[in-house]
C-alpha positions in Angstrom: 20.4 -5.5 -8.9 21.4 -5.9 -13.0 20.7 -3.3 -15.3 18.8 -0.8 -13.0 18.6 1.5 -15.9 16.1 -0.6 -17.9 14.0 -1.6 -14.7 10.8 -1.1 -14.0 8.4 0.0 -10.8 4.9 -0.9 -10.4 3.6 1.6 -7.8 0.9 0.2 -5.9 -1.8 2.6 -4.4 -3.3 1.3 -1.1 -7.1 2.1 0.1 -8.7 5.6 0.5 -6.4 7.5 -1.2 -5.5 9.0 -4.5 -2.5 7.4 -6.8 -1.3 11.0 -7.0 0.0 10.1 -3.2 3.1 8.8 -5.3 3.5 11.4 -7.7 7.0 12.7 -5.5 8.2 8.7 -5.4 7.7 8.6 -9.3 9.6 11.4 -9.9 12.6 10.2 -7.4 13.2 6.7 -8.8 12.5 8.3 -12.2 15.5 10.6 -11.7 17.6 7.4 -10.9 16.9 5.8 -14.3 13.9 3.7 -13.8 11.0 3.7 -15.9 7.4 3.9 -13.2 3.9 2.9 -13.6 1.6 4.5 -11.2 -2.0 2.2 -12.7 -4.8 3.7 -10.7 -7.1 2.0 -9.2 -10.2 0.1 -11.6 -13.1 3.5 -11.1 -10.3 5.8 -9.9 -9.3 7.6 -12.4 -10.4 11.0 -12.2 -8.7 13.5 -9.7 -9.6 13.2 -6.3 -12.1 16.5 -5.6 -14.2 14.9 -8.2 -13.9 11.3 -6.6 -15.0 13.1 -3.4 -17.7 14.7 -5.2 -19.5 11.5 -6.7 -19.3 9.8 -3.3 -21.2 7.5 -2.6 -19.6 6.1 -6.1 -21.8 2.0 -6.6 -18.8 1.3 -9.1 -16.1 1.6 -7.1 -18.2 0.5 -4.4 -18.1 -3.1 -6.1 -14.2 -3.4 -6.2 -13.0 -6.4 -4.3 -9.8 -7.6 -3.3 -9.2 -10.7 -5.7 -10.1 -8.1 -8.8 -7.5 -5.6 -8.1 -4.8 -8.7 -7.6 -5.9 -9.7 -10.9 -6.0 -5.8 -12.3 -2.3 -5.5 -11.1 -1.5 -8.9 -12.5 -2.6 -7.8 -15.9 -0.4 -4.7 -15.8 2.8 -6.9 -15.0 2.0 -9.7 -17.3 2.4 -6.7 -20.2 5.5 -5.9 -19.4 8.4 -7.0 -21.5 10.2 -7.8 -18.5 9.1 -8.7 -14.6 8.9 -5.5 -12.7 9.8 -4.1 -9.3 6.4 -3.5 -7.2 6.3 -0.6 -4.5 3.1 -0.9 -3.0 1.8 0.8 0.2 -0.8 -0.4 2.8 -3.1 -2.7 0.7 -1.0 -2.0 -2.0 2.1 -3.7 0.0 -1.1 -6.9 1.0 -1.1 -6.7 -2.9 2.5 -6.9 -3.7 2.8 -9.5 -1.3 0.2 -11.5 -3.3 1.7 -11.1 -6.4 5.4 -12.0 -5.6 3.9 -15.4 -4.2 2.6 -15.8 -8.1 6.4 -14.9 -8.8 5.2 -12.0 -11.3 8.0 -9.5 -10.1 11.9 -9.3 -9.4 11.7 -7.8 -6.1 8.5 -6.3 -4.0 8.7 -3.2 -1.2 5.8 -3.6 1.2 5.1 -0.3 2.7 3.5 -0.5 6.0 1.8 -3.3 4.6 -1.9 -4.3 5.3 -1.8 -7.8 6.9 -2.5 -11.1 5.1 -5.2 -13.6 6.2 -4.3 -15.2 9.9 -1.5 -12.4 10.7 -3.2 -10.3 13.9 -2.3 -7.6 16.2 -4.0 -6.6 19.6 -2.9 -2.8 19.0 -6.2 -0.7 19.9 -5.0 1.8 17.5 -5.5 -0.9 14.7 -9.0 -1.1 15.1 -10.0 2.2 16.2 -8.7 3.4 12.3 -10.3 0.1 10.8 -13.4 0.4 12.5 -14.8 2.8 10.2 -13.9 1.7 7.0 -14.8 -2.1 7.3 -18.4 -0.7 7.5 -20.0 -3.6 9.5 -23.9 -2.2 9.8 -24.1 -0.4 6.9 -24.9 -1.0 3.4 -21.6 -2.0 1.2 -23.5 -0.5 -1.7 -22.2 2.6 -1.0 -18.9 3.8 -0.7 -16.9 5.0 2.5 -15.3 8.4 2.6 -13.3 8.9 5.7 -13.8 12.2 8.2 -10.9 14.6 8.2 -11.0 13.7 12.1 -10.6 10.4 11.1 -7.8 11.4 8.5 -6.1 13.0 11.2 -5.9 10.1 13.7 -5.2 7.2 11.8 -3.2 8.9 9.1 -1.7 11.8 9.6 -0.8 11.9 13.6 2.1 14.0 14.6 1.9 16.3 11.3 0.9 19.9 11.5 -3.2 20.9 11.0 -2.0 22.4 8.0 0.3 19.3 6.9 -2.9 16.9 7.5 -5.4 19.5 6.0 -3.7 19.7 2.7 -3.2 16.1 2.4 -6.6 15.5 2.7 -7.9 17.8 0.1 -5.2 16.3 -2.2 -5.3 12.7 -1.2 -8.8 11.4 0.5 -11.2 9.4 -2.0 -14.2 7.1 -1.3 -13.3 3.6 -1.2 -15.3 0.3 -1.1 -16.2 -1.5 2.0 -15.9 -4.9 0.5 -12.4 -4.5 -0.6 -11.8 -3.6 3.4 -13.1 -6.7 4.2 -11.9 -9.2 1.5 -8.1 -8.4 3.8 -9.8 -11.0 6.3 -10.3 -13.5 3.7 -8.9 -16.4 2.2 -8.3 -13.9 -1.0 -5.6 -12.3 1.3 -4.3 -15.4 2.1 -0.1 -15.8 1.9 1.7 -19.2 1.7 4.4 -17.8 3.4 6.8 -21.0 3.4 7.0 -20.3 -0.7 10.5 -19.2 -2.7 9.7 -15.8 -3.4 11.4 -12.6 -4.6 12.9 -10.4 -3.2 11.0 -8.6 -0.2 11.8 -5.6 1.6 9.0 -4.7 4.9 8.6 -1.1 5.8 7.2 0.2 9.1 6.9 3.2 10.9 7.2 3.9 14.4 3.8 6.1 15.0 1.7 4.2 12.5 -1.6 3.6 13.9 -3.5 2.3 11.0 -0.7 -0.5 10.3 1.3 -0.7 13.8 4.8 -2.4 13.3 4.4 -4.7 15.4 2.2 -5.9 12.5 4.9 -5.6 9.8 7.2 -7.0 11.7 4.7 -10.1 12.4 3.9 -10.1 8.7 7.7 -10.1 8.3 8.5 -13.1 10.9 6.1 -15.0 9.0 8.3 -15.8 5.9 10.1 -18.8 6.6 12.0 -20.0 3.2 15.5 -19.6 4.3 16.2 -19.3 0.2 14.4 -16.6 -0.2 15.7 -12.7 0.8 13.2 -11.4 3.1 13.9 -8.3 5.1 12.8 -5.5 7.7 13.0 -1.7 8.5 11.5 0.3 10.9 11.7 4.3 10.8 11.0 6.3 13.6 8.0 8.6 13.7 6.6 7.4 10.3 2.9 7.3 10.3 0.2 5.9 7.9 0.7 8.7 5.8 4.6 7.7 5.0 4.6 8.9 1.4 3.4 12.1 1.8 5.6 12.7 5.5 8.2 15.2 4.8 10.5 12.3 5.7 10.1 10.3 2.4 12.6 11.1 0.8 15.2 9.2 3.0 12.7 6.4 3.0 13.1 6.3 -0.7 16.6 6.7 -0.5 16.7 3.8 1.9 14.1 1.7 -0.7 16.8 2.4 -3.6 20.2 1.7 -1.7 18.2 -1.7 -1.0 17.6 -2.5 -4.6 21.1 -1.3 -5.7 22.5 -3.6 -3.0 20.5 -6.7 -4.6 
């Protein structure tokens, strides 16, 4: 890719957790000469104990999907040129959604969420999303995962300690409406579009987002113009950002781009 110097990346946030999850990426790609937006979340702007604190939170309890799209879309409309977007989970369902509106120059989808109509029959996947699609309860109020939940469809395979501190640092109440709206048309991708560049992450032990998912997500892309491609690492879970493995995932993410 030209000019990598005066690029820039849009980090995406997914759901439950804190933009401060990215606070090592920033610094990384930061380091190689890129200039990084981390926009948190519309409501989410305080630091995570006090997030945790106001739960249950009615204003971030009214966040849907189609705002954020359009929240995210107002950040890379401002910029002088058309960004790089690095999003994870719903972030990666969101910079899916925006390359399709061709707002950036190339998009990394991080164990991304899946669009409307892509499935998977992985138990695991709706064990973790039980919980925070809320069905039976009132969407007025936010959802604030367990730490028992953290620890099974995040942070598997790390150390108590590993998945303790995360938690404490990361975990934030989220809406159940923005859960939801994944299963709707708002999530819907016209995958047989000329997009940007697009670069699928998945991790092997990823319960929340299987990659079996990712890689059906992937598969789905069927412009034979367009660069569309696929990596799996082994023992990655949910929690990829904050694994002590990232860095060679962000090494991986940067040869990518340089490559482009």
């Amino acid at each position: 890719m030209k000019e990598i110097a005066a690029k820039t990346i849009v980090f995406i946030t997914g759901a439950f957790v804190h933009s401060n999850c990215w606070d090592s990426w920033r610094r990384y790609f930061a380091e190689k000469g890129y200039h990084t937006i981390v926009p948190p979340w519309p409501h989410k702007e305080q630091s995570a104990e006090k997030l945790r604190l106001g739960h249950p939170a009615s204003s971030i309890a009214k966040v849907r999907l189609g705002e954020l799209v359009e929240f995210y879309a107002k950040i890379v409309g401002e910029l002088p040129e058309k960004p790089i977007l690095i999003g994870h989970s719903m972030g990666g369902l969101i910079t899916q959604l925006l390359l399709q509106r061709n707002l950036a120059d190339a998009g990394i989808a991080i164990h991304s969420l899946q669009p409307q109509g892509v499935f998977t029959f992985k138990f695991s996947f709706y064990k973790a999303g039980w919980g925070p699609l809320g069905f039976f309860t009132s969407t007025k109020k936010t959802y604030l995962m367990s730490f028992g939940e953290w620890q099974y469809a995040f942070t598997n395979g790390m150390s108590y300690e590993e998945q303790r501190d995360a938690y404490y640092r990361c975990v934030i109440p989220e809406s159940k409406l923005v859960v939801r709206d994944a299963i709707t048309s708002v999530a819907k991708v016209d995958f047989s579009k000329p997009h940007a560049p697009l670069l699928f992450i998945a991790g092997s032990t990823d319960r929340f987002i299987p990659p079996s998912l990712n890689y059906t997500n992937y598969k789905r892309y069927s412009d034979i113009s367009s660069i569309t491609a696929y990596k799996e690492f082994d023992g990655r879970n949910h929690f990829v950002l904050g694994q002590p493995t990232w860095e060679s995932d962000a090494d991986y993410i940067a040869s990518w781009l340089e490559n482009l």
